[in-house]
C-alpha positions in Angstrom: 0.0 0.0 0.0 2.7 2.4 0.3 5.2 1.6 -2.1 6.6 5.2 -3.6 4.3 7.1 -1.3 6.8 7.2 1.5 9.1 9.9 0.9 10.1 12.5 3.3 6.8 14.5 4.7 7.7 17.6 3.7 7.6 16.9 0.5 3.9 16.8 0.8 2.1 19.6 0.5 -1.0 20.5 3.4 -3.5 23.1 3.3 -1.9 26.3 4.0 -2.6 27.8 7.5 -1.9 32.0 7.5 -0.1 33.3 10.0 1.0 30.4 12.0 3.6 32.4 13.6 1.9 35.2 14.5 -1.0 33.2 16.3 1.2 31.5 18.4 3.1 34.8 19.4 -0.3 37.0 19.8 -1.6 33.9 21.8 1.6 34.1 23.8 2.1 37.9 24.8 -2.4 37.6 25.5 -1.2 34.7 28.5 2.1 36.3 29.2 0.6 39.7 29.6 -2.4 38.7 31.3 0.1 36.4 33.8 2.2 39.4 34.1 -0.5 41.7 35.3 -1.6 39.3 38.0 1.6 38.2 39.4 2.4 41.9 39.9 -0.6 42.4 42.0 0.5 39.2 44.1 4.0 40.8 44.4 2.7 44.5 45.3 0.5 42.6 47.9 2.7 40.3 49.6 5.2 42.9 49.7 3.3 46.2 51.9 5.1 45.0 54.7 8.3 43.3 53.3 8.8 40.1 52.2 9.4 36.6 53.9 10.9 33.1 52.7 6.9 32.3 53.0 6.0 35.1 51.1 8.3 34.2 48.1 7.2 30.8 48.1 3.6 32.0 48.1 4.3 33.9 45.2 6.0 31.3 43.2 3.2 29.3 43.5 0.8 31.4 42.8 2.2 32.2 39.6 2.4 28.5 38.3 -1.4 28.4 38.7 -1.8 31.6 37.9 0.0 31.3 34.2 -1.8 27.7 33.8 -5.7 29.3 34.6 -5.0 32.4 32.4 -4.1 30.0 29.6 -6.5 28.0 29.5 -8.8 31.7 29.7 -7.1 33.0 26.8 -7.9 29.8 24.4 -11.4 30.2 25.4 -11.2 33.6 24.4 -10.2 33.1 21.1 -12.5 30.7 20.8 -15.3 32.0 21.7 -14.5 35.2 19.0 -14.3 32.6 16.3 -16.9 30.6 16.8 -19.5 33.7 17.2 -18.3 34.5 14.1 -18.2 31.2 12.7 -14.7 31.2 11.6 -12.6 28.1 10.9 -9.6 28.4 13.3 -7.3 26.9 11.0 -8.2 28.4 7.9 -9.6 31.9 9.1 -12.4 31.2 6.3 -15.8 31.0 7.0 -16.5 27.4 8.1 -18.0 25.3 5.2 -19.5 21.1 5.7 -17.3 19.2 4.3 -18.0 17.5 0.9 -17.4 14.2 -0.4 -15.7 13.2 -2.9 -16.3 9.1 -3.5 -13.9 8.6 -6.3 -11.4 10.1 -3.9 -12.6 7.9 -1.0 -12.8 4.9 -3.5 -8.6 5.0 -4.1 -8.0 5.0 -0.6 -8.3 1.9 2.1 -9.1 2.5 6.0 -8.9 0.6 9.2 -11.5 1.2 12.0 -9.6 -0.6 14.9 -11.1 -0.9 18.2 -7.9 -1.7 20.8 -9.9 -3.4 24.1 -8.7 -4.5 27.4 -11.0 -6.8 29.7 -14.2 -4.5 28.8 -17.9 -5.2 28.7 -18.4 -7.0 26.0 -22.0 -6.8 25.6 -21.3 -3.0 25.3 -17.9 -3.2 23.0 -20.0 -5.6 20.4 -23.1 -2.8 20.5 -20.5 0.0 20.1 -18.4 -1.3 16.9 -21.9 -2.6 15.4 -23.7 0.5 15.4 -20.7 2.1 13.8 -20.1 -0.2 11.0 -24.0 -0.2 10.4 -24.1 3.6 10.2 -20.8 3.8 7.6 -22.7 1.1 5.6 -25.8 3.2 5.1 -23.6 5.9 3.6 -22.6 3.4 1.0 -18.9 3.5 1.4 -18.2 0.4 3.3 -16.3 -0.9 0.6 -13.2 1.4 1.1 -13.1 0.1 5.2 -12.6 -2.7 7.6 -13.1 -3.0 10.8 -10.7 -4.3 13.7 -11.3 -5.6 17.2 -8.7 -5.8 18.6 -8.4 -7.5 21.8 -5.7 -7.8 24.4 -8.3 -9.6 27.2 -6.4 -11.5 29.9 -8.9 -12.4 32.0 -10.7 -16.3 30.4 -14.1 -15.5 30.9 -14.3 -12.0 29.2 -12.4 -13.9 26.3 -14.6 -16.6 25.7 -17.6 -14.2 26.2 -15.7 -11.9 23.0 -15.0 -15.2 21.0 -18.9 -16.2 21.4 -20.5 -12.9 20.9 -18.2 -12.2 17.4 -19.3 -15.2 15.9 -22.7 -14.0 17.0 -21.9 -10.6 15.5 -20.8 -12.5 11.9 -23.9 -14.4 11.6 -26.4 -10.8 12.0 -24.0 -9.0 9.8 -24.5 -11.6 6.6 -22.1 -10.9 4.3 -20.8 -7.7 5.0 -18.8 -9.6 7.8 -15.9 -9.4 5.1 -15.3 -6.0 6.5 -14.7 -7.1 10.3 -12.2 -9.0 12.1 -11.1 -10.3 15.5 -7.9 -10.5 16.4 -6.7 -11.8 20.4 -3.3 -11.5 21.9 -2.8 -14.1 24.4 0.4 -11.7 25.5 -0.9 -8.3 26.0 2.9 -6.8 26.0 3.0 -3.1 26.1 -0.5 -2.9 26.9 -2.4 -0.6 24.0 0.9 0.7 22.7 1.6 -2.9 21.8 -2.0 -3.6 20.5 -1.5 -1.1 18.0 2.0 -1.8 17.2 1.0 -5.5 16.6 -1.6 -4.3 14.2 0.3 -1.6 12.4 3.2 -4.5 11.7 1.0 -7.1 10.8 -1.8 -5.5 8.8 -1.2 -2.0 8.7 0.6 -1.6 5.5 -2.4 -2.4 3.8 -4.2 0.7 4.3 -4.2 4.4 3.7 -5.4 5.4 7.2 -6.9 4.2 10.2 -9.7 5.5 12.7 -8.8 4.9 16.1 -11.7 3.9 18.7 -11.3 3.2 22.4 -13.8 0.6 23.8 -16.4 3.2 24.7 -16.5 5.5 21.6 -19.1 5.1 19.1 -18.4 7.8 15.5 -21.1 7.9 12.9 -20.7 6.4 9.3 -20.6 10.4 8.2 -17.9 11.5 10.9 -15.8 8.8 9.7 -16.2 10.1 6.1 -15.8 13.5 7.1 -12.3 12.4 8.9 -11.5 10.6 6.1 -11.9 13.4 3.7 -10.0 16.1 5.8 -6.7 13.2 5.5 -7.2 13.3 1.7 -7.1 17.1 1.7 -4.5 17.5 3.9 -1.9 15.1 2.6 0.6 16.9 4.6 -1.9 15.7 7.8 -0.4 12.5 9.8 -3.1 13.0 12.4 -6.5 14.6 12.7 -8.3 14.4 15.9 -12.2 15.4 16.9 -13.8 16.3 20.2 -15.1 13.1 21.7 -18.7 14.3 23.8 -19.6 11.9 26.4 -22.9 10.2 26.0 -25.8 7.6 27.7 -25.3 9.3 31.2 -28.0 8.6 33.6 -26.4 9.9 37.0 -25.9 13.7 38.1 -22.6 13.8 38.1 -22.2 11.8 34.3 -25.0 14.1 33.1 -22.9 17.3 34.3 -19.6 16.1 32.6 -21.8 15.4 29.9 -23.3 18.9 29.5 -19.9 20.8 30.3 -18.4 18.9 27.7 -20.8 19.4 24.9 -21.2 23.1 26.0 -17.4 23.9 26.5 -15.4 21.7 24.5 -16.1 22.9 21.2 -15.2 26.5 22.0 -12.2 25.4 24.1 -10.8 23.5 21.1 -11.6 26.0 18.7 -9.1 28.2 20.5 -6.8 25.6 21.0 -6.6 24.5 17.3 -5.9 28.4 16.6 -2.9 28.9 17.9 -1.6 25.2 18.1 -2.1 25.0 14.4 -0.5 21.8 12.5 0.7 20.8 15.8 -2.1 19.9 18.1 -2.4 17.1 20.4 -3.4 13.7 20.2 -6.0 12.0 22.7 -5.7 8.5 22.0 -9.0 7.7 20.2 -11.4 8.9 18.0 -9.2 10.1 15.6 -7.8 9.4 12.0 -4.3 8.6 11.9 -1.9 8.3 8.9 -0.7 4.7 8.6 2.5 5.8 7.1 3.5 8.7 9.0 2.3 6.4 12.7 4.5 2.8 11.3 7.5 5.6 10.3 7.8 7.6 13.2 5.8 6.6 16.2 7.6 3.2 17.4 7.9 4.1 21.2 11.4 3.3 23.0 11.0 2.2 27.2 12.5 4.8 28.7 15.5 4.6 30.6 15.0 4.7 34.7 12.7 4.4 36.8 9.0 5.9 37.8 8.0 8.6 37.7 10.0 9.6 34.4 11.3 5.6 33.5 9.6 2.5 32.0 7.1 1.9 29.5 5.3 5.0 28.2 2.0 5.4 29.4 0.1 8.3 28.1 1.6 7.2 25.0 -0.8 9.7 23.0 0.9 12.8 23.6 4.3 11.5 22.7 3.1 10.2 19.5 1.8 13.5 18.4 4.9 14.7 19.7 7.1 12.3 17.1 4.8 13.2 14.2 5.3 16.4 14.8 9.3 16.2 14.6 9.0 14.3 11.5 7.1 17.2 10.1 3.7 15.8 10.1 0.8 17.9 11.0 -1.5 17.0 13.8 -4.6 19.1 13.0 -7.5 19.3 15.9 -11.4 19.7 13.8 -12.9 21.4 16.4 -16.4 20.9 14.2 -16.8 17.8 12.9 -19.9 15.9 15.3 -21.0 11.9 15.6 -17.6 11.5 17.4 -18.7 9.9 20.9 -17.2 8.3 24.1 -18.2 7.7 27.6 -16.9 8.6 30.9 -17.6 7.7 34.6 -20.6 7.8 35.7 -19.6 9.1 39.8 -16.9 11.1 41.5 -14.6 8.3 42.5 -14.4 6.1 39.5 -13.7 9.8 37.6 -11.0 10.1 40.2 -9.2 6.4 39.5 -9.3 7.3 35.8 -7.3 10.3 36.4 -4.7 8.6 38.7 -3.7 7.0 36.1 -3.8 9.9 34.0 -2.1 11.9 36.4 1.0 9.0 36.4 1.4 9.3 32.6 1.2 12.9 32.3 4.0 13.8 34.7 6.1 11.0 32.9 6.1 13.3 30.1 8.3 15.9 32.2 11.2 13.5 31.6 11.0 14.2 27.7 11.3 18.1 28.4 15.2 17.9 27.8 14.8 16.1 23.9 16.8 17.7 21.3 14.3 16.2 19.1 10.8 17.0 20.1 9.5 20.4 19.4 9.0 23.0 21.2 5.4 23.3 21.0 5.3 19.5 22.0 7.0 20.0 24.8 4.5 22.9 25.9 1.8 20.0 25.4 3.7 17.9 27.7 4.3 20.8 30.2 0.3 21.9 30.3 -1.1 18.2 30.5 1.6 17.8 33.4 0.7 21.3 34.8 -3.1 20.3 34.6 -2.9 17.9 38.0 0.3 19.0 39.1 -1.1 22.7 39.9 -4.0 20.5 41.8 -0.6 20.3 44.8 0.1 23.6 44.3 -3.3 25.4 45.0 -3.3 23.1 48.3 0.4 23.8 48.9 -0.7 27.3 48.5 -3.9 27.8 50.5 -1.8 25.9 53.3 0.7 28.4 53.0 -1.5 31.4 53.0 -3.3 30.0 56.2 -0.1 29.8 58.1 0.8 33.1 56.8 -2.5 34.8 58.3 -2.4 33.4 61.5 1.3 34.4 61.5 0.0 37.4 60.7 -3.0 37.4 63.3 -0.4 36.6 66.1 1.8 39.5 65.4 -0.4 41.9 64.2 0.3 43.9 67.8 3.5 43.7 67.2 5.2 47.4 65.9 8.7 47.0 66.8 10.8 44.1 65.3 14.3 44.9 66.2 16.1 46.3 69.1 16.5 50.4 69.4 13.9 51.0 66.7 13.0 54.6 66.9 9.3 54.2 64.8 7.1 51.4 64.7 6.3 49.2 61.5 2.9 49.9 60.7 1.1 46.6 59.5 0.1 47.7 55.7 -3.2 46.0 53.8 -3.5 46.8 50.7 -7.2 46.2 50.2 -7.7 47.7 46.7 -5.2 45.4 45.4 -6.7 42.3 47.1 -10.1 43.1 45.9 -9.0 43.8 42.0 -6.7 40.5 41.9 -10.0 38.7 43.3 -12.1 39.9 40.6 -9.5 39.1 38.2 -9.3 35.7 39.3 -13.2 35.2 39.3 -13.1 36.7 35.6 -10.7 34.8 34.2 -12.4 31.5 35.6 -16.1 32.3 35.0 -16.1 34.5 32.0 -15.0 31.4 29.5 -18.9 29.6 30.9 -20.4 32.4 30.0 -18.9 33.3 26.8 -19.5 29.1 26.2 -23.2 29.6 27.1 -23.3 32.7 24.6 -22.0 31.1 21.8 -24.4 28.5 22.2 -27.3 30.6 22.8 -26.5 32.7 19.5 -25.9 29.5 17.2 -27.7 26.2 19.3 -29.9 27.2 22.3 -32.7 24.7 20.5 -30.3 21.8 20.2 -30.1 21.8 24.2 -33.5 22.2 24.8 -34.5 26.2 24.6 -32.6 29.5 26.0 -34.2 28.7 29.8 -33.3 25.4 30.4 -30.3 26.0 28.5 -29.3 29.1 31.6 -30.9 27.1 34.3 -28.9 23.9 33.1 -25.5 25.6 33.5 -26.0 27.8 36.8 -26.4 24.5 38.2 -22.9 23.0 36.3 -20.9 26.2 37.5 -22.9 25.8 41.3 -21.7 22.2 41.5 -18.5 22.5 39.9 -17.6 25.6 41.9 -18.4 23.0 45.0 -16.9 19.6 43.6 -13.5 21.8 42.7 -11.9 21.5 46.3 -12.3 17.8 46.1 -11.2 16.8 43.1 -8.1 18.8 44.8 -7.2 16.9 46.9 -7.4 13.7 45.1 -5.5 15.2 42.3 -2.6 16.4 44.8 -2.9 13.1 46.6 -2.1 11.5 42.8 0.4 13.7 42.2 2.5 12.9 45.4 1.8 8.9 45.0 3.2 9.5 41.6 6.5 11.2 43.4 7.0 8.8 45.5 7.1 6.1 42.9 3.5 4.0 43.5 2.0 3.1 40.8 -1.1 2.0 38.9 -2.9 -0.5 37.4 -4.3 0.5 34.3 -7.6 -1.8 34.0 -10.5 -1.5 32.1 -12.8 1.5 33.3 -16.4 0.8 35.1 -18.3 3.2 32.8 -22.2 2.2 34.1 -23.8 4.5 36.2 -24.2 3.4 40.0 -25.2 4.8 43.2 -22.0 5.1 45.4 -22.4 3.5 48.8 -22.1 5.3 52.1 -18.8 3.3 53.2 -17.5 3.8 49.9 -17.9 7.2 49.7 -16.7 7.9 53.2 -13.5 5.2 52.6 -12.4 7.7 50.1 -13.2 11.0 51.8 -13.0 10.9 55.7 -9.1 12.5 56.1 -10.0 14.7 53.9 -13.2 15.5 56.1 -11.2 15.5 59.4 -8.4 17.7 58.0 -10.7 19.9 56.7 -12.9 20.4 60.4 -9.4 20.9 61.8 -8.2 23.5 59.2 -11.4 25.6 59.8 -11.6 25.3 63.5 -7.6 26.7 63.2 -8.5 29.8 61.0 -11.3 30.8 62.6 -9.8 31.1 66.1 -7.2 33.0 65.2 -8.5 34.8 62.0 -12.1 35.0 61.1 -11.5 36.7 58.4 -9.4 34.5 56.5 -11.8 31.6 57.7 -14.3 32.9 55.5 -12.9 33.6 52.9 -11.5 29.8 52.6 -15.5 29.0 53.6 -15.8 27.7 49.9 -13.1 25.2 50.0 -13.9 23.9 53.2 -17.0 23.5 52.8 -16.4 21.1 50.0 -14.3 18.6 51.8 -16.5 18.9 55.1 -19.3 17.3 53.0 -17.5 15.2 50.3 -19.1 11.9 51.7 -22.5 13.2 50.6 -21.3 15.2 48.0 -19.7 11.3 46.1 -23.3 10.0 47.0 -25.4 12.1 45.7 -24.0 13.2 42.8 -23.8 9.4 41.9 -27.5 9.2 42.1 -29.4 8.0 39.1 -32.7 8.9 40.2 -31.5 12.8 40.3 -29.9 12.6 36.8 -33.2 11.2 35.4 -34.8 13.6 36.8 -33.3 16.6 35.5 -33.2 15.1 32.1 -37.2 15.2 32.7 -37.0 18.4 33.4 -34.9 19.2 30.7 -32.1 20.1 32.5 -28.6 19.1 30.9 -30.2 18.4 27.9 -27.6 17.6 25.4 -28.1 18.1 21.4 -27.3 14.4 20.8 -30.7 13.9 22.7 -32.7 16.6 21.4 -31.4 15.2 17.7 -32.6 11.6 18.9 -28.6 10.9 17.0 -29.6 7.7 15.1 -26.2 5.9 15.7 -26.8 6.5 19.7 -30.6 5.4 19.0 -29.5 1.8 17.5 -26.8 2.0 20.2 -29.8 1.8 22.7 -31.6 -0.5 21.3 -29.1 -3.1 20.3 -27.8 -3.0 24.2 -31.5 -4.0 25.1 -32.4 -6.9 22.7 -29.0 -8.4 22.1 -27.1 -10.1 24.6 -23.7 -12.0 24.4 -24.5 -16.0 23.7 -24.1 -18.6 26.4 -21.1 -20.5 26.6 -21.5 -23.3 24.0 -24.0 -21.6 21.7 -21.2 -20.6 19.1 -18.2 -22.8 18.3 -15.0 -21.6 19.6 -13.2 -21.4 16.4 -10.8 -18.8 15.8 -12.2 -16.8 13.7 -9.9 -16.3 9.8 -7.6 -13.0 9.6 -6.9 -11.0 7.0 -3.2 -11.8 4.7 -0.3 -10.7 7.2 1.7 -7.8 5.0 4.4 -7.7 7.6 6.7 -4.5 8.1 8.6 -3.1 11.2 7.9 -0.1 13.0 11.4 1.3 13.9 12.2 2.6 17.7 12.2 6.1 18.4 14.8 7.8 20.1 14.1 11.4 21.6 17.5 12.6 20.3 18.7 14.0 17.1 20.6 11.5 15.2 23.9 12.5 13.8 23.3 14.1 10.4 24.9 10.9 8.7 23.1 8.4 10.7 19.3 10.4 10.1 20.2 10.3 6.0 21.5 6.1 6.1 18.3 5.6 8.1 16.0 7.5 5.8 17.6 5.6 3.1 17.0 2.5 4.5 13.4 3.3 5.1 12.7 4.3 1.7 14.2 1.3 0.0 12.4 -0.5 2.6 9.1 0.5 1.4 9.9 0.6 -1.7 
C-alpha cells in the first residue's frame, strides 16, 4: 500500500494555514501579559510590609497556577471570538461542511480498529456494530474494515468476546468481510503494543486508520468526514475530533456530559488556533496516517525508573509529539460531530481514571530535555503535566496562605521588630489590590462559561433544549463545579505525590455504568479529607475569622465530600433533570440515530451462552508484515538520520 508514497513528509504539501507564527506569538504575549498583570498584583500585595521566605514561596506558586488558569482563559477567548463569528480556526475562512468526494474515498483503504482490554463486552460488540451499520448506510463500506482488537487477559471476558463475534458475523451476513477479531494471548505493552502488533501485521495495507477506544461510538458520516479532511491534507499525519460523552443517567455523568458538549467545542476551537499543525493527540477517535504512525511513532522504554522511567503510558501525547518532529501535522477539527465516548458515571471512578492519567502525564516531564521534540510539544507535555500538578500547588498554597495569616494574626500587635527601633512598623493591607486581583481571578475562571453559554445561545440554544433550560442547566454545572473543585483537589494532589513517591497504577479497564456510590465507599475515600478539613477551619477561625471565610468555599467542599460522592452518583436525580430538561444535550434533542440503534441493540442483544457458538478462531486478514522502527528522543547525527532514511525508503519501496 505504500510503495513510492513514502518519501520525506515535507515533500507533501497541506493546506496552507496563514499566519501560523503570528497566532502562536499574539496567543503568547495575551497569556504572558495577562500572567504578568496578576503576578504583579500578588508581588505589590505580599510585599506592603516586606517580604518573607513564606511570602516568596507564596508567590512562586501562585504564579504557576496563575499562568496555567490564564491560559487556559485565553484559548477560550479566542475561541469564543471565532466561533461567534463562525470562523474556521485553521483556515480563518468561514467554516463550510465538508464534501465528499467518492472517487477520492474509493482510491483509498481505511482501518476502524477498536484496541480493548478486559471490557464489557456486551457493550464493545453494540459500540463497533452501530458504527459499522451507520458507515454502511452511507454506502462506502467498501473502502473500510473493521478491527477488534483485543488484548483480554482475563478467560471469561475472552470466551464471552470469541462467542459474541461469531454471533456478530452471523447478524451481519455478508458484510462480515469487513470485520475482524484478532486476540493476543500476551498483551505486552499494553495498547501501545495492541496497535503496534496491528500496524506490523496488517497496517501496511491501508491508507489510514480511525482509532476507537472501547467506549466510543463515531457515525458512518464523521468517519467520512475524517476521512476526507486526511485526503485534503496530505501533509496531515493525524487529525483528531472532540469526543462528547454520552448515555449518562447519573448527576454527576449528566454534568460532565453537558460541560463537555457546552465547552469543548469553543475550548478547542481556541486551541486548534494557535496550536495549528501541531495539536495534540487523545488517543482515540481520531484518523491517523498509517504511514507517517509505522515511520515515526515506534515508542522506546525509557531509561530509569517511575515517575520519568519505563514503559510510556500516556503514550498519546508522545506520539503526536514524534509526528510532529517528523514534520507531520496534527490538526484538531474542532467541528466535525458523531464522534462519541463515555466517561464515569460518579466522582470516585472519575477520580481512578485520572490517577492513572495523572501517572502518565508527569512521565512526560522527563522528555522536556529532547533535542528532538519540538517546542510546542513540549508545551503539550508541560500543560497536560501542569493540569494535575497545579492541583498540589493550589493546596500547597492555600496551606501556606493559612499559616501566613495566622502568623499574621499573632503579630499583628507587634510594631517594633528589632532592638533600638525609633518608629514602629505599621502593619500595611493593601485592600484595593486584594479586591482587584479577586475579581481578576473570578473573571478569568467564570467569563469562559459564560462566553461558552453565549456562543451556544447565538448558534444552538434549541439543540439543548431552549434558552431557559439552557441558563438554568448551566447555573447549576458552575454551582456544583464551583463546589466539587476542592475535592477533586485533593485527590488530584494526593495523585500527584503517589506518583513522586514512585507508587503506581494499574491500568484496568474503566467501570463506565452509572451506580449509586455507597455510604462506606464514599466515606473510605473522603473521611481524612473531612477530618483535616474540620481541623483546618476550627484553626482559622480562632485565630483569624477573616481569613476563615474567605477559605468558607473550599472547606466546605471537603466537610461534605461523603455526601457530595453520593449524591451526585444518584441515578434517580440525573433522570430527573433530564425530565426536566435540565442538561439536555443536542445528541438527545437530535434523537442521533447511531446512539438510537446504540440503545436498542444493548437492550435486545445479549452475548451468547457458553456453548452456543463454536470456539473457532475466527480467519484474519493476509499478514503484510513490516517493522515499525524505535524512536529515540534525540537527534541522530546528520549521517546516521540520512543512512536511516535511506533505508526506510528502500524498505518500502
Amino acid at each position: 500500500m505504500f510503495g513510492i508514497q513514502m518519501t520525506s513528509s515535507k515533500q507533501n504539501k497541506g493546506t496552507s494555514m496563514p499566519f501560523k507564527t503570528v497566532r502562536i506569538w499574539l496567543f503568547a504575549i495575551a497569556a504572558l501579559g495577562i500572567s504578568g498583570y496578576g503576578i504583579s498584583i500578588m508581588f505589590e500585595i505580599l510585599n506592603s510590609n516586606g517580604m518573607t521566605l513564606l511570602e516568596y514561596a507564596l508567590l512562586a506558586l501562585f504564579s504557576i497556577t496563575f499562568a496555567w488558569i490564564v491560559t487556559a482563559f485565553c484559548s477560550g477567548t479566542i475561541g469564543f471570538l471565532l466561533q461567534l463569528l463562525r470562523i474556521d480556526p485553521l483556515t480563518l475562512k468561514r467554516i463550510k461542511p465538508i464534501s465528499f468526494d467518492s472517487q477520492a474515498l474509493a482510491k483509498q483503504r481505511t482501518a476502524v480498529v477498536m484496541p480493548i482490554y478486559n471490557e464489557d463486552t456486551h457493550r464493545v460488540i453494540a459500540g463497533f456494530e452501530v458504527s459499522l451499520e451507520s458507515l454502511k448506510e452511507t454506502g462506502q463500506l467498501d473502502h473500510f474494515d473493521f478491527y477488534l482488537l483485543s488484548d483480554t487477559q482475563d478467560p471469561q471476558i475472552a470466551k464471552n468476546e470469541l462467542s459474541a463475534w461469531h454471533a456478530l458475523s452471523e447478524r451481519l451476513g455478508s458484510t462480515a468481510k469487513h470485520v475482524f477479531y484478532r486476540r493476543r494471548e500476551d498483551n505486552k505493552h499494553r495498547k501501545v503494543g495492541n496497535l503496534t502488533d496491528f500496524c506490523e501485521r496488517w497496517g501496511s495495507q491501508y491508507d489510514h486508520m480511525i482509532v476507537l477506544d472501547a467506549d466510543s461510538v463515531m457515525t458512518g458520516k464523521c468517519m467520512l468526514e475524517l476521512t476526507t479532511s486526511m485526503l485534503n491534507n496530505p501533509q496531515a499525519g493525524l487529525i483528531q475530533t472532540i469526543p462528547i460523552p454520552v448515555r449518562q443517567d447519573t448527576f454527576f455523568g449528566r454534568f460532565l456530559q453537558f460541560a463537555s458538549v457546552l465547552y469543548s467545542p469553543m475550548l478547542a476551537t481556541g486551541s486548534a488556533f494557535w496550536q495549528t499543525d501541531k495539536a495534540n493527540y487523545w488517543g482515540h477517535n481520531a484518523i491517523i496516517r498509517v504511514e507517517a504512525f509505522i515511520t515515526c511513532c515506534g515508542l522506546p522504554t525509557l531509561k530509569g525508573n517511575a515517575p520519568f522511567g519505563g514503559e510510556i503510558l500516556s503514550h498519546d501525547f508522545v506520539e503526536a509529539s514524534l509526528l510532529h518532529s517528523a514534520n507531520w501535522d496534527v490538526l484538531l477539527l474542532s467541528d466535525i460531530e458523531g464522534s462519541y465516548e463515555e466517561v464515569p458515571s460518579n466522582i470516585l471512578d472519575y477520580a481512578v481514571r485520572d490517577r492513572r492519567w495523572v501517572q502518565g502525564n508527569i512521565q512526560h516531564l522527563g522528555l522536556l530535555s529532547s533535542s528532538k521534540l519540538k517546542l510546542m510539544s513540549k508545551f503539550h507535555f508541560l500543560l497536560g503535566a501542569t493540569a494535575y500538578i497545579s492541583s498540589l500547588i493550589w493546596l500547597s498554597m492555600l496551606a501556606l496562605s493559612t499559616i501566613d495569616a495566622v502568623t499574621r494574626a499573632l503579630n499583628s500587635d507587634v510594631y517594633f521588630n528589632r532592638a533600638y527601633q525609633l518608629f514602629p512598623t505599621w502593619q500595611i493591607a493593601k485592600t484595593e489590590l486584594i479586591d482587584s486581583l479577586l475579581y481578576l481571578t473570578i473573571i478569568i475562571l467564570l467569563l469562559p462559561k459564560l462566553m461558552g453559554v453565549i456562543v451556544t445561545l447565538v448558534h444552538r440554544n434549541k439543540r439543548f433544549g431552549g434558552s431557559i433550560k439552557l441558563i438554568l442547566g448551566s447555573i447549576i454545572e458552575t454551582v456544583f463545579a464551583i463546589i466539587v473543585a476542592p475535592l477533586m483537589m485533593v485527590f488530584h494532589a494526593y495523585f500527584v505525590i503517589c506518583v513522586f513517591l514512585g507508587k503506581k497504577v494499574k491500568w484496568d479497564a474503566q467501570p463506565r455504568e452509572g451506580r449509586m456510590v455507597p455510604w462506606r465507599e464514599a466515606f473510605g475515600y473522603t473521611l481524612f479529607s473531612t477530618i483535616v478539613a474540620i481541623a483546618w477551619g476550627s484553626t482559622a477561625y480562632y485565630f483569624t475569622p477573616v481569613f476563615f471565610w474567605w477559605l468558607s468555599p473550599i472547606l466546605l467542599g471537603l466537610i461534605l465530600a461523603a455526601p457530595i460522592v453520593r449524591y451526585s452518583s444518584s441515578i434517580k436525580l440525573g433522570v430527573f433533570l433530564r425530565e426536566l430538561g435540565i442538561f439536555i444535550c443536542p445528541s438527545e434533542v437530535d434523537n442521533d440515530a447511531t446512539l438510537e440503534a446504540l440503545k436498542v441493540h444493548l437492550k435486545k442483544i445479549s452475548v451468547p451462552q457458553e456453548g452456543q457458538y463454536p470456539t473457532t478462531i475466527p480467519t484474519l486478514p493476509k499478514e503484510h508484515v513490516v517493522t515499525m522502527p524505535i524512536q529515540s528522543f534525540n537527534k541522530p547525527h546528520k549521517l546516521k538520520m540520512k543512512a536511516l532514511k535511506a533505508k526506510a525508503i528502500k524498505k518500502f519501496n
